[in-house]
N, C-alpha and C positions, 0 to 999 in steps of 0.2 A: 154310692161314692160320687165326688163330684168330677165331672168331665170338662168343664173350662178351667179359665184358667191357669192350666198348667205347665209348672214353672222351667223356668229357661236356664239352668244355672248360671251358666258363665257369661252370658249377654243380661244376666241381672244387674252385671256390676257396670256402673258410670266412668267413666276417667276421672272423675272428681275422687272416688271412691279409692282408686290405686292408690293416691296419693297417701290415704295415711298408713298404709302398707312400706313407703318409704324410710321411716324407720327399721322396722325391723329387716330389711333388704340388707341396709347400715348396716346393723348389728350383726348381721350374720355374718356378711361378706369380711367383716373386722376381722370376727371369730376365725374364720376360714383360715385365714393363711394367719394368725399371731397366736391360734393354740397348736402347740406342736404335734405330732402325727402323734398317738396313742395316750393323750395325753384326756382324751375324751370316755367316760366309762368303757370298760371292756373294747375297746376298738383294737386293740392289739389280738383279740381272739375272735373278734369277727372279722380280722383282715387275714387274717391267717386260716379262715374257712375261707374265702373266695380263693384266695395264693392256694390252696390244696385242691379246689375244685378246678383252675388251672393247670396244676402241676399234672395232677395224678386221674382227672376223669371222673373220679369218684369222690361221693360224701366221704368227711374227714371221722373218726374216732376221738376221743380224748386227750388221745398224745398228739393229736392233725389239729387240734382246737379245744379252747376252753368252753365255747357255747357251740359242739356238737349235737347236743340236744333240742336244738332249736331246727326243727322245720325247713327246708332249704329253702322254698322259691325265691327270697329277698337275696342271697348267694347265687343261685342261677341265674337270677336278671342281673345281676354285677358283675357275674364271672366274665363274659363277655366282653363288659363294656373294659373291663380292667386287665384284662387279655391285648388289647386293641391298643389301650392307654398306655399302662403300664405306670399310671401315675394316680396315687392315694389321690390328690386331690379333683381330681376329676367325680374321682366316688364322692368325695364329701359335696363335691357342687352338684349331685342328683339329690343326696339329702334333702338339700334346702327346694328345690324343685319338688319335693315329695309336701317338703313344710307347708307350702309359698299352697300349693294345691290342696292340704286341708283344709288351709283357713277358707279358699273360696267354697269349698264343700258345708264349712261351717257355718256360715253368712245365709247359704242359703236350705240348710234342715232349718235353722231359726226361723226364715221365710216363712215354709212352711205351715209351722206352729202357731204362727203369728201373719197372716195374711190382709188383716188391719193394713189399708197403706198411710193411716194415720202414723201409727206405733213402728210396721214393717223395717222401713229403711233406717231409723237410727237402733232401734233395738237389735236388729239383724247384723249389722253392718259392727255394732258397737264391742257386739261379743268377738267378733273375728279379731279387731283391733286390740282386745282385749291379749284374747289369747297369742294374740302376735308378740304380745310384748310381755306376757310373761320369761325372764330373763333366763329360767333353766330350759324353757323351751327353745331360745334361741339359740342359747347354747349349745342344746342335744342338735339343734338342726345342722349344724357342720361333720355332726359325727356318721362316721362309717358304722354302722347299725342298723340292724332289721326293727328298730326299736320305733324309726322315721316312717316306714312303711306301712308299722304297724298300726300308729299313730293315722295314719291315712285311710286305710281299711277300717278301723274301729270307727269313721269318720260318716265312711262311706256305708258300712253298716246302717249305724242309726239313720243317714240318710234316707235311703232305700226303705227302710222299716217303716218312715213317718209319713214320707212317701204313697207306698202300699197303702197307709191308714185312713189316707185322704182324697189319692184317686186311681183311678185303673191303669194301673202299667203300659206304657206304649211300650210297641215290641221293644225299641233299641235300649229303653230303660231295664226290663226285665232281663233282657240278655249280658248288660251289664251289672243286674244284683246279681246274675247267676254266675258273671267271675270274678266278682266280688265274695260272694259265698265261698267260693272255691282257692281262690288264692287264700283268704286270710284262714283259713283252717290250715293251707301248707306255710303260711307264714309265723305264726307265732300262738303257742299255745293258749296263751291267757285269752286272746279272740275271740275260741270255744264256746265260752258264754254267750258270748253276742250272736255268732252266727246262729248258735240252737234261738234266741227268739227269733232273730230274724225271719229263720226259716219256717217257725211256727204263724208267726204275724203275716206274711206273705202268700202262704199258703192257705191260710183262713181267709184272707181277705179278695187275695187273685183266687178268684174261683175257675175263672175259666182260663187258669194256666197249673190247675191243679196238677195233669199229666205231667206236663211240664216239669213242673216243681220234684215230683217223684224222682223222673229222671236223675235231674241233680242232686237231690239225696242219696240217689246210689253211685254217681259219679263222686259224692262225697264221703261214701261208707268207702270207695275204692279205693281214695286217696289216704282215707286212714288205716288201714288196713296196709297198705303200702308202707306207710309209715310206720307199723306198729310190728312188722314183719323184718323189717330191716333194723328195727332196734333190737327184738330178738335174737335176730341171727347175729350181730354184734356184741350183745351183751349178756344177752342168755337168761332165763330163770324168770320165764315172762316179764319183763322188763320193760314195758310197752313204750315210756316215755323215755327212756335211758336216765327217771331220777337216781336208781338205784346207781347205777355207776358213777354217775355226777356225786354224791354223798359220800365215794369213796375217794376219789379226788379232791372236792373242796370241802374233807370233813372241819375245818376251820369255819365254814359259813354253817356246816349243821353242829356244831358247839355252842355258838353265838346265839340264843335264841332270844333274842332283847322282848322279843312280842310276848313272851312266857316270864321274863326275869320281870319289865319293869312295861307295861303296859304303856303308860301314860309319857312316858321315854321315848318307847317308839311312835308315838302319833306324834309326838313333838317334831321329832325325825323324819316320820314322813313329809309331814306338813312344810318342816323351813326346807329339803330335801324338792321338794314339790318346785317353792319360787326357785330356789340357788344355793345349794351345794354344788360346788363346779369342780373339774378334773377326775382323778381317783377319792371322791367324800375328802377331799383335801382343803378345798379352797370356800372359803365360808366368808358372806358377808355381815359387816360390820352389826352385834347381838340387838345395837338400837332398831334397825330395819328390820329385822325379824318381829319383833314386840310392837313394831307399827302396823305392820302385814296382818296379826295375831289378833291386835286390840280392832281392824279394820271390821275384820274378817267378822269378828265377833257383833260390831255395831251393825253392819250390814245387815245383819240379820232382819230387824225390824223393819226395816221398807220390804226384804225382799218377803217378807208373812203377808206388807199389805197389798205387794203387787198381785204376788199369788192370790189372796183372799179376791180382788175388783178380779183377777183372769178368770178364776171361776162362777163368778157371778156372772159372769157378760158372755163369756166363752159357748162356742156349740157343744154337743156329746163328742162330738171327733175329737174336736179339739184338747177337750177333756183329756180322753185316751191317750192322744198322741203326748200332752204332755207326761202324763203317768208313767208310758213309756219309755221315754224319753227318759223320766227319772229312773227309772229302774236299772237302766245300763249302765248309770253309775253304782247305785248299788252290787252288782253281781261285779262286776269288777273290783271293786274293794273288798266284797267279801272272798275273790281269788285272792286278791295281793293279801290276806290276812291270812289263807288257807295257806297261801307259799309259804308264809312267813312262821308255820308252824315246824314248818323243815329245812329253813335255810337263812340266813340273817339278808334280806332283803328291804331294807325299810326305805326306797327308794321313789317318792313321788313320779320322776316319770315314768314309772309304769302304771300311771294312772292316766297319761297322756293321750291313751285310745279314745279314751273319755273326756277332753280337757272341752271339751263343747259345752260339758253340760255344767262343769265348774267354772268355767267363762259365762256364759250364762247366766248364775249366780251371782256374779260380781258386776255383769252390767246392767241386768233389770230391777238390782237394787239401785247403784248410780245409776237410773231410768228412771225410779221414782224418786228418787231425792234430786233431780234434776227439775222432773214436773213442779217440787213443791217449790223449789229458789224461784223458778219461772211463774209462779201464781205472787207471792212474796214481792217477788222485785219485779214490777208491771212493766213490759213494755221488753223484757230477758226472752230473748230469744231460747226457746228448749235444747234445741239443736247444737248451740253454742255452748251452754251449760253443761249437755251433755258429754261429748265431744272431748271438752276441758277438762272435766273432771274423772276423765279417762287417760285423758293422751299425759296431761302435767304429770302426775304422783309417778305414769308406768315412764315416762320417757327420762326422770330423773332416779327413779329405781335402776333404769336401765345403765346410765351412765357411770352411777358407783358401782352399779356388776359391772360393766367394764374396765372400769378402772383397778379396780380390786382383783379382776383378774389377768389385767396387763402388766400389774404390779409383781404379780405372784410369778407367773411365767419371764420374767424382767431378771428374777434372782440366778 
C-alpha cells in the first residue's frame, strides 16, 4: 500500500472552492424556513420519534412513530439537541450541516480514486458540485430525517473503504471507520450493505489492525443483537426488523406494489423521484424537465464508456479496484431499494442518496470528457471553465424552476 501522500480531507479544499458551494447553502437556507414543518417526507414521524424519546426515555412503538423501525442513534443524537431547543428548526439546520459535510466527504473519496493532479481537482471537486445541486437533495437537506445522516455515513463508508484500498490507516482514521462502522449499522438499515464490504475491504486490507477489526465486529454483532432483541420483545414472533408489524400498519404501502404491477413505471419513478418529487410525492416539476434530465442521462452515456475505457488503460491495479468498488456500492444498494420495493410501495430516489457520490460521479466525468473535447475544438478554451459551466448553468437553472415550483405550491 502506499504511505505518502496521504490525503487531508478538509484542508484539501481552497476558498476558491467554497464558493461554488454558495449555491446550494442558498437553496437550502430558502428551503428552511418557506417549506412548512412536515411538509418534508415522513418528517412528521421522525419528529414524533425524537418528541417520544424526550417525552418518555424510551424508543417509541408504532403508535409513538411511523418510522419505529428505524434504528435510533440519528433520534439519540437529536433528542438532546431538541430537548435544549425545543424548536424543529434548529433540527433541520443540523440536516444541512449533515449535507454541507457529505459533499466535502465526497470531493475527497473522488481524490482518492483519481490522485492525477492534472484531472484531481476539477473532477473531484466537480462531482460534489454536482451533487450539491441536485434539487431533491437540497430539498431533503432541510428535512428532519435520519435519511441526511444516512446520506453522510454511506458517504463516509465508501470513504473509508477506498481509503483502506489505497493506504495504511493512521490510527485517528481507523478509529474513525470503526464509528463510522458502528453508527451506520444503528442508523439506518439499508447501510447493512455497505458496512458488510466495508468491513470485509478493511479487514483484508489492514492487516495489522486485523485484532482490531474483530473487536468491532463483535461490538457490532452486540449492537445488532440489541437491536434485534428489542424488536422481539415489542413485537413478538421473531420479528427482528419490526417489518412484520410495519405491514400491519401501513398495509396500504404493502398493497401498492408498483415494482411487480408495472416495472418500467417504477424506475420511471424512481428516477424523476431521484432529481425532484418534492413534499409528500406531491409537488412535481414541470414533465418538460424531466424528459431533458432522461434524454441527458441517456447521451451522457457515451463520454462517460470513453472516460472509463482511457481510466482503465492508464489507471494502476489499485486504482482499478477502488474504482470497481466503488461501483459496486451502488449496485447493492439498488438491488436493497428493489428488494424493499418487493414489500412496500417505496419508489423513492433518495434512498439512493447514501450513494449519490457515485451517481454524481457519473454525471460529471462525462461532462469531464465532453469538456476536454470543446477545449481541444475551441483552441485557446480553458477546461476548467468549460467544465465548471457546463455544470453550474443547466443545475443552477434546474435549481431555480425547483424553487420556484415549489414556493408556488406551498404559496396555495
Amino acid at each position: 500500500m502506499k504511505e505518502k501522500s496521504y490525503p487531508k480531507p478538509i484542508s484539501s479544499f481552497k476558498y476558491s472552492d467554497w464558493l461554488f458551494f454558495v449555491p446550494f447553502l442558498a437553496l437550502t437556507f430558502f428551503y428552511l424556513f418557506r417549506v412548512p414543518i412536515g411538509q418534508t417526507p415522513d418528517e412528521p414521524a421522525h419528529l414524533n420519534y425524537i418528541e417520544y424519546l424526550v417525552k418518555f426515555f424510551s424508543l417509541p412503538d408504532y403508535s409513538g412513530s411511523g418510522v419505529a423501525h428505524h434504528p435510533p442513534l440519528y433520534y439519540l443524537i437529536q433528542a438532546p439537541i431538541y430537548a435544549v431547543s425545543n424548536n424543529v428548526y434548529v433540527l433541520r439546520f443540523f440536516s444541512i450541516i449533515f449535507s454541507l459535510l457529505n459533499l466535502i466527504v465526497i470531493k475527497n473519496l473522488v481524490m482518492i480514486i483519481f490522485p492525477n493532479e492534472s484531472q484531481e481537482p476539477d473532477l473531484a471537486l466537480g462531482t460534489a458540485i454536482f451533487c450539491s445541486l441536485v434539487p431533491m437533495y437540497n430539498f431533503m437537506s432541510v428535512a428532519v430525517s435520519n435519511d441526511l445522516s444516512a446520506c453522510l455515513l454511506g458517504s463516509l463508508l465508501i470513504y473509508f473503504t477506498i481509503l483502506s484500498l489505497n493506504f495504511s490507516f493512521q490510527k485517528k482514521d481507523f478509529i474513525f471507520w470503526c464509528l463510522t462502522f458502528l453508527a451506520a449499522i444503528f442508523t439506518k438499515i439499508v447501510l447493512w450493505p455497505m458496512v458488510f464490504i466495508s468491513g470485509l475491504v478493511v479487514f483484508f486490507t489492514q492487516k495489522e489492525k486485523r485484532s482490531s477489526c474483530l473487536i468491532i465486529f463483535a461490538l457490532a454483532g452486540i449492537e445488532l443483537f440489541s437491536w434485534f432483541y428489542h424488536n422481539v420483545s415489542l413485537y413478538g414472533k421473531w420479528d427482528l426488523l419490526g417489518w412484520g408489524e410495519l405491514m400491519k400498519v401501513e398495509y396500504q404501502l404493502v398493497g401498492n406494489r408498483l415494482i411487480f404491477d408495472n416495472t418500467r413505471e417504477w424506475l420511471v419513478l424512481l428516477f424523476h423521484s431521484f432529481w425532484g418529487i418534492f413534499g409528500w410525492f406531491a409537488v412535481y416539476l414541470p414533465l418538460v424537465v424531466y424528459s431533458i434530465i432522461r434524454k441527458s442521462t441517456v447521451i451522457f452515456l457515451l463520454p462517460f464508456i470513453v472516460f472509463i475505457q482511457h481510466f482503465f488503460k492508464t489507471a494502476g491495479k489499485t486504482q482499478k479496484i477502488s474504482m470497481l468498488i466503488f461501483s459496486s456500492f451502488l449496485v447493492i444498494i439498488f438491488l436493497a431499494l428493489v428488494k424493499d420495493n418487493f414489500n412496500f410501495f417505496h419508489p423513492h430516489g433518495r434512498y439512493l442518496f447514501p450513494v449519490i457520490s457515485i451517481i454524481g460521479f457519473y454525471y460529471s466525468a462525462s461532462i469531464y470528457q465532453i469538456a476536454k473535447l470543446i477545449s481541444k475544438i475551441c483552441f485557446g478554451t480553458d477546461k476548467s471553465i468549460v467544465f465548471y459551466s457546463l455544470i453550474l448553468v443547466p443545475l443552477v437553472a434546474l435549481n431555480i424552476i425547483s424553487a420556484i415550483t415549489i414556493n408556488n405550491f406551498f404559496l396555495k
